[in-house]
mmCIF entry with sequence, helices, sheets and N, C-alpha, C, O atoms, coordinates in Angstrom:
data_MODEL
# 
_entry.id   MODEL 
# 
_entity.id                         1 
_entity.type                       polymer 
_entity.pdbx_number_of_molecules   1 
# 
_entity_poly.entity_id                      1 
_entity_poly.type                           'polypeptide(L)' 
_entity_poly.nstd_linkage                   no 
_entity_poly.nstd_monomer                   no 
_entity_poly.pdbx_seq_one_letter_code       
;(UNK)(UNK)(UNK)(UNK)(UNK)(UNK)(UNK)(UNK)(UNK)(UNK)(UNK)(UNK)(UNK)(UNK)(UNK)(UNK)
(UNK)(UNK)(UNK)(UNK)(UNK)(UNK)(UNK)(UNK)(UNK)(UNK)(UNK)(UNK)(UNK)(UNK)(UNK)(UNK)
(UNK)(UNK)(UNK)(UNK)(UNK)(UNK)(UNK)(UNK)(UNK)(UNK)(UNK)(UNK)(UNK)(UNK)(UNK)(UNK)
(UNK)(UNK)(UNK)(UNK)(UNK)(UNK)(UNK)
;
_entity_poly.pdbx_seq_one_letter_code_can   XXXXXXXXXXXXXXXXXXXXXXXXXXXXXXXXXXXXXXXXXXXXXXXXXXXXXXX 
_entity_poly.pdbx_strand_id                 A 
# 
loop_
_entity_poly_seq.entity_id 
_entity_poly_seq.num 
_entity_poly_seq.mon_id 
_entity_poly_seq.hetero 
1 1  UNK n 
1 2  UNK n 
1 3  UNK n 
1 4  UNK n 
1 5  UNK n 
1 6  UNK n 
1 7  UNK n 
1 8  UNK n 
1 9  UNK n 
1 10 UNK n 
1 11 UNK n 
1 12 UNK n 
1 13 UNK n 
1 14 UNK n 
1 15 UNK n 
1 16 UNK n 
1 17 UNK n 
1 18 UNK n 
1 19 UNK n 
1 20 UNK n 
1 21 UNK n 
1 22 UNK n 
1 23 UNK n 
1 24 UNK n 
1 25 UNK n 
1 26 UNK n 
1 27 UNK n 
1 28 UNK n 
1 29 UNK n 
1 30 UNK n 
1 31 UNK n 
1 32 UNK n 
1 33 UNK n 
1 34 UNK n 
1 35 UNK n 
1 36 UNK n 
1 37 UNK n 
1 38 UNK n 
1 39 UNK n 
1 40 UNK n 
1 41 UNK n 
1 42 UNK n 
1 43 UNK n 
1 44 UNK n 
1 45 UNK n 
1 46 UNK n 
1 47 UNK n 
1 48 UNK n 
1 49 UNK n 
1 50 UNK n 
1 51 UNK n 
1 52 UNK n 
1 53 UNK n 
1 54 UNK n 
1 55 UNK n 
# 
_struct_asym.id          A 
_struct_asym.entity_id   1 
# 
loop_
_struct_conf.conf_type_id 
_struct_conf.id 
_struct_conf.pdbx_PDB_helix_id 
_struct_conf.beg_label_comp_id 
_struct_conf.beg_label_asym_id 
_struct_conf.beg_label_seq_id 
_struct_conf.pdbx_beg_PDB_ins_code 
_struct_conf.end_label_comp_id 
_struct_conf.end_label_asym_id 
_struct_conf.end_label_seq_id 
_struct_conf.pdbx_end_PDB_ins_code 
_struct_conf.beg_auth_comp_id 
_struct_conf.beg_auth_asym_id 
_struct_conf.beg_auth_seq_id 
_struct_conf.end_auth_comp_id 
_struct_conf.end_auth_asym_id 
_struct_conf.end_auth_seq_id 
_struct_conf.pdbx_PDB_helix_class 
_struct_conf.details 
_struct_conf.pdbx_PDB_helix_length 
HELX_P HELX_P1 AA1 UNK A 12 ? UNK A 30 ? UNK A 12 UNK A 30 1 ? 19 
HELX_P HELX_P2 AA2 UNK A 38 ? UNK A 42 ? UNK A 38 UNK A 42 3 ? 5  
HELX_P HELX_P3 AA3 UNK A 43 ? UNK A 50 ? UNK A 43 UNK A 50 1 ? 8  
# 
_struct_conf_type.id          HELX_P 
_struct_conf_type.criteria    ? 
_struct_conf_type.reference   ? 
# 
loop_
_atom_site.group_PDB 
_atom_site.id 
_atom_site.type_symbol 
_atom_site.label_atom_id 
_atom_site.label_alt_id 
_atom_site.label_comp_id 
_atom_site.label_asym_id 
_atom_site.label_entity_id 
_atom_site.label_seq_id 
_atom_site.pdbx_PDB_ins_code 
_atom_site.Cartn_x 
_atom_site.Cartn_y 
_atom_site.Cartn_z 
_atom_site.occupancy 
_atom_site.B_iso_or_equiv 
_atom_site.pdbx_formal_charge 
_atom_site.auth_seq_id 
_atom_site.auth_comp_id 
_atom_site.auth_asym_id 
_atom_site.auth_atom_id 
_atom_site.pdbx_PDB_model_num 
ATOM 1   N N  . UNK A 1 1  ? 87.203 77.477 96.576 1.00 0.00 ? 1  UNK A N  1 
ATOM 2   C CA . UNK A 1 1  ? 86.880 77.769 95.190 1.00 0.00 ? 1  UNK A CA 1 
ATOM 3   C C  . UNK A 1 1  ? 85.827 78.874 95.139 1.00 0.00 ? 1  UNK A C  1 
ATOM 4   O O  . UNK A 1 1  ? 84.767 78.808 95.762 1.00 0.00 ? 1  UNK A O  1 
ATOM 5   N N  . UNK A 1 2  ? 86.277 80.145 94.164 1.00 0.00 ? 2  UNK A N  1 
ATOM 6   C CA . UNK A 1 2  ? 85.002 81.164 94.129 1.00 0.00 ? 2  UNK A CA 1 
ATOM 7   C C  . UNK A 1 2  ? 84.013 80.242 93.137 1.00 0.00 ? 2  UNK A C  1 
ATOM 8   O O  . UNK A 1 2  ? 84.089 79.248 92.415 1.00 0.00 ? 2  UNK A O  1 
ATOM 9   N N  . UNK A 1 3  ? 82.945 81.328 93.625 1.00 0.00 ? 3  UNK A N  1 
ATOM 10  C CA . UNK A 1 3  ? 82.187 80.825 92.119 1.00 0.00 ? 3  UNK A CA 1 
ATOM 11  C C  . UNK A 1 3  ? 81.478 82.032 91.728 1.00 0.00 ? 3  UNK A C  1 
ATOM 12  O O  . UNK A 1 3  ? 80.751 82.688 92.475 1.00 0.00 ? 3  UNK A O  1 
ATOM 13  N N  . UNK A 1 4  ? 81.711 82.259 90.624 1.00 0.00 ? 4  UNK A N  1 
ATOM 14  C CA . UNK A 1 4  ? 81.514 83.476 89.531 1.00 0.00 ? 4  UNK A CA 1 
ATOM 15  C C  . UNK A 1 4  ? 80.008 83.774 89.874 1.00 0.00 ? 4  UNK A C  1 
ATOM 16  O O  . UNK A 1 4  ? 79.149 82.893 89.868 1.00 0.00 ? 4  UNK A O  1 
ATOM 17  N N  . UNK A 1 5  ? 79.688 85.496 90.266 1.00 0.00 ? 5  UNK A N  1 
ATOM 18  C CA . UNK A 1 5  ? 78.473 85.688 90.052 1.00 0.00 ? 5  UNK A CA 1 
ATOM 19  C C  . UNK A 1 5  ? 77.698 85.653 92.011 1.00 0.00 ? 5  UNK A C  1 
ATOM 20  O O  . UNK A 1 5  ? 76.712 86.249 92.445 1.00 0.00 ? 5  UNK A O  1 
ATOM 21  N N  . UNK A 1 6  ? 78.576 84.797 92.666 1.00 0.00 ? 6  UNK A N  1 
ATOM 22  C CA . UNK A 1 6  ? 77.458 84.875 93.746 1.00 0.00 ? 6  UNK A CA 1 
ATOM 23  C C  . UNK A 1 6  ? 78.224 86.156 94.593 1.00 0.00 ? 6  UNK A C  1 
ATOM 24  O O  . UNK A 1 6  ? 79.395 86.497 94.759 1.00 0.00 ? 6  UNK A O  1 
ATOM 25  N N  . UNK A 1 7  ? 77.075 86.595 94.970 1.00 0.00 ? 7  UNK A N  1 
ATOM 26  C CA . UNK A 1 7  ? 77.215 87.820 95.712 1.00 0.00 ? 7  UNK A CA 1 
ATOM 27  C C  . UNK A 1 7  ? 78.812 89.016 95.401 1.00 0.00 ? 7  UNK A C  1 
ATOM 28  O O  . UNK A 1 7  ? 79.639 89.560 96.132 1.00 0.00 ? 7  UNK A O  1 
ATOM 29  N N  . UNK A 1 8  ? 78.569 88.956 94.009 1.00 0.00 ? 8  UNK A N  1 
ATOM 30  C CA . UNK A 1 8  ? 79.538 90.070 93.372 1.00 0.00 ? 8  UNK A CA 1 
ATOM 31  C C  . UNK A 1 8  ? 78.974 90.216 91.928 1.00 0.00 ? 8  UNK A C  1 
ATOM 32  O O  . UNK A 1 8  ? 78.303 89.391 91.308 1.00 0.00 ? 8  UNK A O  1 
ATOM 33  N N  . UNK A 1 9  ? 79.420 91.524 91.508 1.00 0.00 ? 9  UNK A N  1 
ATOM 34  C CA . UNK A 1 9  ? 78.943 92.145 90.116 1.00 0.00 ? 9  UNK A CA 1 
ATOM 35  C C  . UNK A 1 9  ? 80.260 91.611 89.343 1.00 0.00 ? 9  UNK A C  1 
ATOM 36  O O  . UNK A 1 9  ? 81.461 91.683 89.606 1.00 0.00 ? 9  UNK A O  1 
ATOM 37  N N  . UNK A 1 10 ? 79.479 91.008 88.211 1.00 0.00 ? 10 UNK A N  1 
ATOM 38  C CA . UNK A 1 10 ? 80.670 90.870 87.055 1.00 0.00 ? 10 UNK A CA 1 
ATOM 39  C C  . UNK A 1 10 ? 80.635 91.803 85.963 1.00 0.00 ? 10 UNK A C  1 
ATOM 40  O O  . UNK A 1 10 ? 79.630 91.957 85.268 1.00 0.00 ? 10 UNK A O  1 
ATOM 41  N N  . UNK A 1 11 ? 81.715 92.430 85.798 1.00 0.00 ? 11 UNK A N  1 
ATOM 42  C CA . UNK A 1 11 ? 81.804 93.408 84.426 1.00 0.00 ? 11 UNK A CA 1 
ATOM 43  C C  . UNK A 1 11 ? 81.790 93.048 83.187 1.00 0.00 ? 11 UNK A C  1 
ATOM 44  O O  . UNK A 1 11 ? 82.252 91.949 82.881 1.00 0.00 ? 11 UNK A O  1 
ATOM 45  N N  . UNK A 1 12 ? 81.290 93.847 82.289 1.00 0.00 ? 12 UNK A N  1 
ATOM 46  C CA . UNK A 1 12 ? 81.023 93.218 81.095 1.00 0.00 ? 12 UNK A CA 1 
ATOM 47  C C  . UNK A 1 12 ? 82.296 92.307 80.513 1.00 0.00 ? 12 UNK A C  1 
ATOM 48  O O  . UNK A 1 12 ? 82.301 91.079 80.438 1.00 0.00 ? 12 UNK A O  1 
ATOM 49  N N  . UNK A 1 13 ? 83.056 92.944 80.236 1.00 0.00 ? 13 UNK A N  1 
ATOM 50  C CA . UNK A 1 13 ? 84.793 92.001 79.766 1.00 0.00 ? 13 UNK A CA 1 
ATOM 51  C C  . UNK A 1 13 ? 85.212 90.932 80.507 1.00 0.00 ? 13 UNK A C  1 
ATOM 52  O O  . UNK A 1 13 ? 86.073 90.149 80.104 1.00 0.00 ? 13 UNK A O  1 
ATOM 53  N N  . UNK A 1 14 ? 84.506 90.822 81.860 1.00 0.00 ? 14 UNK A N  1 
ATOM 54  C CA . UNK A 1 14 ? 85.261 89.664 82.574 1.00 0.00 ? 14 UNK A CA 1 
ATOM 55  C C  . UNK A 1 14 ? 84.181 88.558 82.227 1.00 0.00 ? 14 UNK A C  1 
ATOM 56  O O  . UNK A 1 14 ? 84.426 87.359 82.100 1.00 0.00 ? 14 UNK A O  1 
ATOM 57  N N  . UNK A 1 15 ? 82.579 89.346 82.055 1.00 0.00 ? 15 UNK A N  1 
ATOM 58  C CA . UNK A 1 15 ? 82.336 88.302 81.518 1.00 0.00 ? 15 UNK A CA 1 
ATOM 59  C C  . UNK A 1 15 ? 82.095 87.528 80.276 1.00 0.00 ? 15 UNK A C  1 
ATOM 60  O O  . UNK A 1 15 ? 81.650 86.382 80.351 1.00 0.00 ? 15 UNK A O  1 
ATOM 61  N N  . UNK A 1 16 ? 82.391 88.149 79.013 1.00 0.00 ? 16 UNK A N  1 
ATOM 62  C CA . UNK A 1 16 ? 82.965 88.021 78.059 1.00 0.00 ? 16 UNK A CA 1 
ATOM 63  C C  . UNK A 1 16 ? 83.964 86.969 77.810 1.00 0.00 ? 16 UNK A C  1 
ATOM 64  O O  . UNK A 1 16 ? 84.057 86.039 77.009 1.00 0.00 ? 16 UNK A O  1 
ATOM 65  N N  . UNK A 1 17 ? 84.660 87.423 78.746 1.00 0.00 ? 17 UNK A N  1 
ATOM 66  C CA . UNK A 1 17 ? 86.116 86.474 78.691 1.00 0.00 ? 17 UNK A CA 1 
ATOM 67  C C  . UNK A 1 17 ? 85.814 85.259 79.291 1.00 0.00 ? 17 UNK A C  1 
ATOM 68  O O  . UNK A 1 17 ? 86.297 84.236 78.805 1.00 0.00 ? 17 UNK A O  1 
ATOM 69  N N  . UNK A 1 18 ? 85.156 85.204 80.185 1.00 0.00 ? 18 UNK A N  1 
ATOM 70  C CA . UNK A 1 18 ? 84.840 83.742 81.248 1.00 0.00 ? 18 UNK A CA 1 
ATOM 71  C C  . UNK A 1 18 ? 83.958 83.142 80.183 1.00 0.00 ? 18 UNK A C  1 
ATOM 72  O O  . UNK A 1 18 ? 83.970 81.915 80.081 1.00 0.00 ? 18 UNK A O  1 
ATOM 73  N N  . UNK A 1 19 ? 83.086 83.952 79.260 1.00 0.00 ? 19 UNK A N  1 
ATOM 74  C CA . UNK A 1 19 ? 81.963 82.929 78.155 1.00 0.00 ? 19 UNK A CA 1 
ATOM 75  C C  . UNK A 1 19 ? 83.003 82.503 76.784 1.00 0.00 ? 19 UNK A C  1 
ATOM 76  O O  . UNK A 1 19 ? 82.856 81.525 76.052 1.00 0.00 ? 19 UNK A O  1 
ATOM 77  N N  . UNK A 1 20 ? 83.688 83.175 76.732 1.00 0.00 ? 20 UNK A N  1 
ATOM 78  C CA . UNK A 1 20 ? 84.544 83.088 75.197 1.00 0.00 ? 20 UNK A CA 1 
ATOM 79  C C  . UNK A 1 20 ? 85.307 81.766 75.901 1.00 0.00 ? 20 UNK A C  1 
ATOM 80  O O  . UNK A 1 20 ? 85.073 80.700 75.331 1.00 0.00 ? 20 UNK A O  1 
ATOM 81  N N  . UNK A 1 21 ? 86.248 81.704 77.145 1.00 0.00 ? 21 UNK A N  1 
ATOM 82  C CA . UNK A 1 21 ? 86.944 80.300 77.746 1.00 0.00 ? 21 UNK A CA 1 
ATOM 83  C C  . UNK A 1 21 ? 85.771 79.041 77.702 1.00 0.00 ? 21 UNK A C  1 
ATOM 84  O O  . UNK A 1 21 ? 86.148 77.871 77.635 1.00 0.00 ? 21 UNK A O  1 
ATOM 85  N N  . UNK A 1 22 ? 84.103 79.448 77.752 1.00 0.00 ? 22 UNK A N  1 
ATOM 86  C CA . UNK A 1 22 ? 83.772 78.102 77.998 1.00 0.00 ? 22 UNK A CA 1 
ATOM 87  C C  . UNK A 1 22 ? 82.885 78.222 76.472 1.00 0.00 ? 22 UNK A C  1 
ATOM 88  O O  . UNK A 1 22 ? 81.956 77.423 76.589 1.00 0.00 ? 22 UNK A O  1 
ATOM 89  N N  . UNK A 1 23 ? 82.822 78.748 75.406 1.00 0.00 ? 23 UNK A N  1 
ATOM 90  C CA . UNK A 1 23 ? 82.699 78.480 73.949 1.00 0.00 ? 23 UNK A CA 1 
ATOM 91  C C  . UNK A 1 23 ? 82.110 77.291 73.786 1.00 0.00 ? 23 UNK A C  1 
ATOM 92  O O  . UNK A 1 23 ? 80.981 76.805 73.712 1.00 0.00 ? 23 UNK A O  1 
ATOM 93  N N  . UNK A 1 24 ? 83.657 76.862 73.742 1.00 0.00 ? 24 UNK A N  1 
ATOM 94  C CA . UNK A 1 24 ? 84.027 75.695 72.674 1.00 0.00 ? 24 UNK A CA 1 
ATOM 95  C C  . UNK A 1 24 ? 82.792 74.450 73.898 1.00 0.00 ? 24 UNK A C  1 
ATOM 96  O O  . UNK A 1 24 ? 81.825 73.909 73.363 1.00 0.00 ? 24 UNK A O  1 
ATOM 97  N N  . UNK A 1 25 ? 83.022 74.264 75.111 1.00 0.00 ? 25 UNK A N  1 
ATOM 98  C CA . UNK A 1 25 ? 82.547 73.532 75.373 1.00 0.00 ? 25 UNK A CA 1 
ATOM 99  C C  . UNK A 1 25 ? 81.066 73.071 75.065 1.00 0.00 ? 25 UNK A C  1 
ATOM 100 O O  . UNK A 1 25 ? 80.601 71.971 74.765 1.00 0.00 ? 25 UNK A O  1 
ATOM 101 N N  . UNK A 1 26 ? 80.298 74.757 75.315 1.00 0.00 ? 26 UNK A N  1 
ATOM 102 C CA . UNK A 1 26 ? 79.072 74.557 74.682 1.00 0.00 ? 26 UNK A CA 1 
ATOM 103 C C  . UNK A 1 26 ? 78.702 74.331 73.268 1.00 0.00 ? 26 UNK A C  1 
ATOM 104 O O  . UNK A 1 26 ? 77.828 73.545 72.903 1.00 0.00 ? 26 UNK A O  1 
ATOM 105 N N  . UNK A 1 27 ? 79.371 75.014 72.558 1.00 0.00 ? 27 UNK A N  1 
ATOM 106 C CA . UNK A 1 27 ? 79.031 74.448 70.864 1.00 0.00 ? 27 UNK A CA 1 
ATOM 107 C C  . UNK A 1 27 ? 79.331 72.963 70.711 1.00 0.00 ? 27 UNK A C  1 
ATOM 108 O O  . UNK A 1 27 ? 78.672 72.247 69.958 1.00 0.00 ? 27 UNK A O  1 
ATOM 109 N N  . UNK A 1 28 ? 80.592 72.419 71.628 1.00 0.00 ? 28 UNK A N  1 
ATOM 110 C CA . UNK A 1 28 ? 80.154 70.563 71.230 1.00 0.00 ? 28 UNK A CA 1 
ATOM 111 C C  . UNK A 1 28 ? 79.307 69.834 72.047 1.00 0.00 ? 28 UNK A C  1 
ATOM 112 O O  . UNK A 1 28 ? 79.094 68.627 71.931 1.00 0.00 ? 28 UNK A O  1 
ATOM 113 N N  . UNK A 1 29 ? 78.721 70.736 73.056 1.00 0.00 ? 29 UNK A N  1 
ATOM 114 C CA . UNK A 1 29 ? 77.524 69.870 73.866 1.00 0.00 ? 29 UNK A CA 1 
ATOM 115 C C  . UNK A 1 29 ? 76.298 70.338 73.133 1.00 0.00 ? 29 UNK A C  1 
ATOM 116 O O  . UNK A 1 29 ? 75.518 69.401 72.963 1.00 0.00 ? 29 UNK A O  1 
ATOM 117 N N  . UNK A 1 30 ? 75.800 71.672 72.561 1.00 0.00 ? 30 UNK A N  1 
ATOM 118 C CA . UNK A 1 30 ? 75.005 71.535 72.062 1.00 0.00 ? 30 UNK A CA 1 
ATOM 119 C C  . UNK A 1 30 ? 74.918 71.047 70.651 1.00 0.00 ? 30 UNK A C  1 
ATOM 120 O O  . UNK A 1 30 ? 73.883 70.546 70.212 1.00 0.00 ? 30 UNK A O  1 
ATOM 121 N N  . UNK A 1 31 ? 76.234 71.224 69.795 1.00 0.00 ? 31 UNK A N  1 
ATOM 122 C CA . UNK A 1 31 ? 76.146 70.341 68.393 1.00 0.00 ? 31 UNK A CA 1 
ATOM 123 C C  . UNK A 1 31 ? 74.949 71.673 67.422 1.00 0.00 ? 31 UNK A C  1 
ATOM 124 O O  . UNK A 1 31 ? 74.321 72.672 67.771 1.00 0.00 ? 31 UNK A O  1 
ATOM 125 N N  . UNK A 1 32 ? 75.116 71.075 66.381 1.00 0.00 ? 32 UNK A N  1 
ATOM 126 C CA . UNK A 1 32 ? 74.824 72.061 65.250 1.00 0.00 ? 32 UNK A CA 1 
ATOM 127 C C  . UNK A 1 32 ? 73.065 72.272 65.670 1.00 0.00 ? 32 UNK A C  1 
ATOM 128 O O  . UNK A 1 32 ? 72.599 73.408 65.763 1.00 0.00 ? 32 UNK A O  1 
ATOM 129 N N  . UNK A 1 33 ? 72.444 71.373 65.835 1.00 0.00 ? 33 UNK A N  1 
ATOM 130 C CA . UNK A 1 33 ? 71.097 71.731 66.324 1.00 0.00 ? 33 UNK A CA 1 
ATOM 131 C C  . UNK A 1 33 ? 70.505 71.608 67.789 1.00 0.00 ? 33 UNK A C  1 
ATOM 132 O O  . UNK A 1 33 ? 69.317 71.481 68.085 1.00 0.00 ? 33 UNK A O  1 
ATOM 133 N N  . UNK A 1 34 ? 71.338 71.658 68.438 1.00 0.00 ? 34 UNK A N  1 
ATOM 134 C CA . UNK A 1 34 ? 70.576 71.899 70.097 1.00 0.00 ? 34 UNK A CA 1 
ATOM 135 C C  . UNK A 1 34 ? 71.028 70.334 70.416 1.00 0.00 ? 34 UNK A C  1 
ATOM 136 O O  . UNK A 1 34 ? 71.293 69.434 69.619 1.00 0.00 ? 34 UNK A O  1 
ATOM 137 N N  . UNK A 1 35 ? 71.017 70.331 72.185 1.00 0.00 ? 35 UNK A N  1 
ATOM 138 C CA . UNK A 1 35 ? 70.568 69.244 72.404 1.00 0.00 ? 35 UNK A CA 1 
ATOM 139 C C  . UNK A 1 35 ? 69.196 68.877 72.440 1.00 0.00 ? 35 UNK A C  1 
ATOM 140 O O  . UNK A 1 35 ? 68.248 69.663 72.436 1.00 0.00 ? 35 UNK A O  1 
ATOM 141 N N  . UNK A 1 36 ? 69.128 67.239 72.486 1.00 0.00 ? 36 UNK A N  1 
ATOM 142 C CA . UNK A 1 36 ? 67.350 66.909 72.462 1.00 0.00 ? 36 UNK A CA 1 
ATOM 143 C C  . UNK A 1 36 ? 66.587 67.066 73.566 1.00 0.00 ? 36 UNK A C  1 
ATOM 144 O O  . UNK A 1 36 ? 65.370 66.939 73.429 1.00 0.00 ? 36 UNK A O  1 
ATOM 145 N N  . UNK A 1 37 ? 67.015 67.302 74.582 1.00 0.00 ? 37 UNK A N  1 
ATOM 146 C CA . UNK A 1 37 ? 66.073 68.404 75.424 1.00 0.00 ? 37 UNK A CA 1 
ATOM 147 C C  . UNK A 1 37 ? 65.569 69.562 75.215 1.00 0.00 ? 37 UNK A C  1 
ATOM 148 O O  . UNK A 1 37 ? 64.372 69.845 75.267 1.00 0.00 ? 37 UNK A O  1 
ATOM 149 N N  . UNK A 1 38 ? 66.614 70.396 74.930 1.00 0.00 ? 38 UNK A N  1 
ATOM 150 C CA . UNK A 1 38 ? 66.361 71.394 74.479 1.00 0.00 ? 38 UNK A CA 1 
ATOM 151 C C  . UNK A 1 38 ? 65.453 71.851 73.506 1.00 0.00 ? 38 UNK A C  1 
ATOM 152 O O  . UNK A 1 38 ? 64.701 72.825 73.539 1.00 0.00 ? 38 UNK A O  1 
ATOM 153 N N  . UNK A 1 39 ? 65.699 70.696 72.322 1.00 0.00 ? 39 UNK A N  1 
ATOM 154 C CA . UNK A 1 39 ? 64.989 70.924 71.242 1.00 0.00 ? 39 UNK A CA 1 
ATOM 155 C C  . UNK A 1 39 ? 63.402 70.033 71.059 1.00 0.00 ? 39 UNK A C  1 
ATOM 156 O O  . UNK A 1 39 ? 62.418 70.108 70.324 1.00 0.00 ? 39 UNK A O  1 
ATOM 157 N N  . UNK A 1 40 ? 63.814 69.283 72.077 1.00 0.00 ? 40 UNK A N  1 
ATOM 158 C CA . UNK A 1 40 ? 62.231 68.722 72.118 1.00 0.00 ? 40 UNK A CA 1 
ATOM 159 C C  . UNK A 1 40 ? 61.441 69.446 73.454 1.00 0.00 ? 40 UNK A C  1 
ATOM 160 O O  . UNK A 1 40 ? 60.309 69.912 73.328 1.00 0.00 ? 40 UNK A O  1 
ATOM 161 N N  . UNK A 1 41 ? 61.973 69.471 74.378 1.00 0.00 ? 41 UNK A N  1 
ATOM 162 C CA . UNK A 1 41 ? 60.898 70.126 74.902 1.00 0.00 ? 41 UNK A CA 1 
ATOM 163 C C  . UNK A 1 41 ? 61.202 71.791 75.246 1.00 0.00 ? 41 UNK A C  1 
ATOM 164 O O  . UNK A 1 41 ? 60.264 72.577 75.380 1.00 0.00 ? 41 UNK A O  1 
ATOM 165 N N  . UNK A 1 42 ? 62.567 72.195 75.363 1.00 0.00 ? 42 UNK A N  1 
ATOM 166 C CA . UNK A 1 42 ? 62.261 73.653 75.694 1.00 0.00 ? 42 UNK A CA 1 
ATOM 167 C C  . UNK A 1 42 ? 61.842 74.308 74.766 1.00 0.00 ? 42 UNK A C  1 
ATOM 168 O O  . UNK A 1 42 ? 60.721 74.810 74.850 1.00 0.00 ? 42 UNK A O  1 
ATOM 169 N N  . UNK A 1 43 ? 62.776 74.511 73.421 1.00 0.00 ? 43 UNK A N  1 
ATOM 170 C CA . UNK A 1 43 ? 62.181 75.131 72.523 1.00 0.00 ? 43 UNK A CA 1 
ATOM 171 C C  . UNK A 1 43 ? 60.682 75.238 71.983 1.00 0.00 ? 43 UNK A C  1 
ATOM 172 O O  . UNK A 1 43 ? 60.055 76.174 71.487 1.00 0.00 ? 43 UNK A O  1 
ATOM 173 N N  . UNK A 1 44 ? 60.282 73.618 72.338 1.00 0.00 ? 44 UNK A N  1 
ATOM 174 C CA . UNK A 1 44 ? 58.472 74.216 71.496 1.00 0.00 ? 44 UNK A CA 1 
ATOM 175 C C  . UNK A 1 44 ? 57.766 75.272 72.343 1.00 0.00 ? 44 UNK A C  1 
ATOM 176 O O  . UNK A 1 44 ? 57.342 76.366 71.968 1.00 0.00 ? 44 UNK A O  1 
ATOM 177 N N  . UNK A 1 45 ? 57.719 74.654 73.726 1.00 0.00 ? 45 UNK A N  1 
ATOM 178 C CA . UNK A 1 45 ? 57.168 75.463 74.893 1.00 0.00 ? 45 UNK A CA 1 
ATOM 179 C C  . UNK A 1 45 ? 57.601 77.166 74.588 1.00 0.00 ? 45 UNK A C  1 
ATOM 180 O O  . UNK A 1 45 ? 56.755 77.951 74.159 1.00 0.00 ? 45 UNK A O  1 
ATOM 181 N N  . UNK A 1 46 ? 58.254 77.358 74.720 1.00 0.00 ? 46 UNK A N  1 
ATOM 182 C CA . UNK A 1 46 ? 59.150 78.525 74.750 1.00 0.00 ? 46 UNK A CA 1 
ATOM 183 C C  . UNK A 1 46 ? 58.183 79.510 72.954 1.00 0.00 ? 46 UNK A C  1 
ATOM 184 O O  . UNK A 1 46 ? 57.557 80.556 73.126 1.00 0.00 ? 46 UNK A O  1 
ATOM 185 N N  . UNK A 1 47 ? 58.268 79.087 72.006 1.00 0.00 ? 47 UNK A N  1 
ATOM 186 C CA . UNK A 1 47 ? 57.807 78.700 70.917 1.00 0.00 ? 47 UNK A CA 1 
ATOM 187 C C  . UNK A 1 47 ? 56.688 79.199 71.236 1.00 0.00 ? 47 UNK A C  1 
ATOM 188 O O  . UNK A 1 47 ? 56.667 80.427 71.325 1.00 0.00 ? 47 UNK A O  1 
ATOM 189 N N  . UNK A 1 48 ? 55.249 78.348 71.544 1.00 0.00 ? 48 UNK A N  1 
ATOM 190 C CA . UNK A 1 48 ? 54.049 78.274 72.274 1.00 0.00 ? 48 UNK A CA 1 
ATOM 191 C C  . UNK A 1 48 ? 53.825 79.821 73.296 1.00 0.00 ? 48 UNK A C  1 
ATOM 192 O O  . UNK A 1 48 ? 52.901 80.600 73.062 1.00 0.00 ? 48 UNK A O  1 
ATOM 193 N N  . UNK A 1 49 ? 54.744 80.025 74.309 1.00 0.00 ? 49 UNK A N  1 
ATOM 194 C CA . UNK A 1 49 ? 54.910 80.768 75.017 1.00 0.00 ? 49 UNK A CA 1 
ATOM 195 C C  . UNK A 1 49 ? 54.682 82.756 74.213 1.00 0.00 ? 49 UNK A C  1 
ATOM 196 O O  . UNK A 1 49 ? 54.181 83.870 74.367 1.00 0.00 ? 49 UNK A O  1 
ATOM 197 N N  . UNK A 1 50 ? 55.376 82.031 73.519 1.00 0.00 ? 50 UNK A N  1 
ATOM 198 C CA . UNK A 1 50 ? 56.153 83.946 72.505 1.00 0.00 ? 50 UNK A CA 1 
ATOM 199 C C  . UNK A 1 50 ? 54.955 83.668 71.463 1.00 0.00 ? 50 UNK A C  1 
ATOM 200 O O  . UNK A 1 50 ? 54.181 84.577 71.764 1.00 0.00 ? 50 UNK A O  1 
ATOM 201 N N  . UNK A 1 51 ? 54.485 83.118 70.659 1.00 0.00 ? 51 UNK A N  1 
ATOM 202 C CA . UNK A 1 51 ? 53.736 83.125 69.865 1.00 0.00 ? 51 UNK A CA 1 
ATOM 203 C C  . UNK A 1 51 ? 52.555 83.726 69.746 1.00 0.00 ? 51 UNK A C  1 
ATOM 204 O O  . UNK A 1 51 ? 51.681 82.924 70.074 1.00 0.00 ? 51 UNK A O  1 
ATOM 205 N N  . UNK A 1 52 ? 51.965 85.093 69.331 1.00 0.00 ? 52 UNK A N  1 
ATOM 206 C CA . UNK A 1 52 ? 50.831 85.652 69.654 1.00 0.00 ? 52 UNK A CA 1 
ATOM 207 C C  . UNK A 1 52 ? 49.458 84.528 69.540 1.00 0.00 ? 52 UNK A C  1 
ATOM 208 O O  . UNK A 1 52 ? 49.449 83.419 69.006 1.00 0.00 ? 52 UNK A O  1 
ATOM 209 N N  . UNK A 1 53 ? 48.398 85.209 70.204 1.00 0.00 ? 53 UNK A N  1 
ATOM 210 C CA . UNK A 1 53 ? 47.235 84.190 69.990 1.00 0.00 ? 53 UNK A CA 1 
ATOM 211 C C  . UNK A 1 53 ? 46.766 85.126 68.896 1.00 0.00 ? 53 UNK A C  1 
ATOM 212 O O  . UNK A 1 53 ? 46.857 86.335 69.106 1.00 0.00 ? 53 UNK A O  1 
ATOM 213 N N  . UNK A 1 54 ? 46.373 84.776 67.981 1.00 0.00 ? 54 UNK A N  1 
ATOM 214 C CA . UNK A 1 54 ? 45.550 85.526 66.528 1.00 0.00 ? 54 UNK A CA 1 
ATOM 215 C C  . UNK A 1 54 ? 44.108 85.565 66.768 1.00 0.00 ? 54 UNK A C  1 
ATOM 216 O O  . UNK A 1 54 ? 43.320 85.863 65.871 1.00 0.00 ? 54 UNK A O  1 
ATOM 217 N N  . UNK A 1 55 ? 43.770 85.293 67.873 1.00 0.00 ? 55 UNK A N  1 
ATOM 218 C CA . UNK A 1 55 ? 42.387 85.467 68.562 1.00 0.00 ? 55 UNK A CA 1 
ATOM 219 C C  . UNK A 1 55 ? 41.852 87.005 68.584 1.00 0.00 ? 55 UNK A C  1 
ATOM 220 O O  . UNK A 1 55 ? 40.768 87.273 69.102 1.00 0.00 ? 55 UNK A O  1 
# 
């Protein structure tokens, strides 16, 4: 079995096409607002991270 990406360049369209085939999977694992990992802890961090200090 290959696996996409190790030690070869993927072109933009192939990878396009390989993200458009796995879509659907991610929009019903993540669901209309994230999963709750995601949304509880990556996003705040991440959030926190980018957020200027007004200092």
């Amino acid at each position: 079995k290959q696996i996409w990406g190790v030690g070869e360049n993927m072109g933009t369209e192939e990878s396009k096409k390989i993200w458009e085939e796995n879509a659907q999977f991610w929009d019903n694992a993540m669901g209309d607002e994230s999963n709750e990992f995601h949304r509880e802890v990556v996003r705040p961090k991440v959030t926190e991270l980018l957020s200027p200090n007004p200092a």
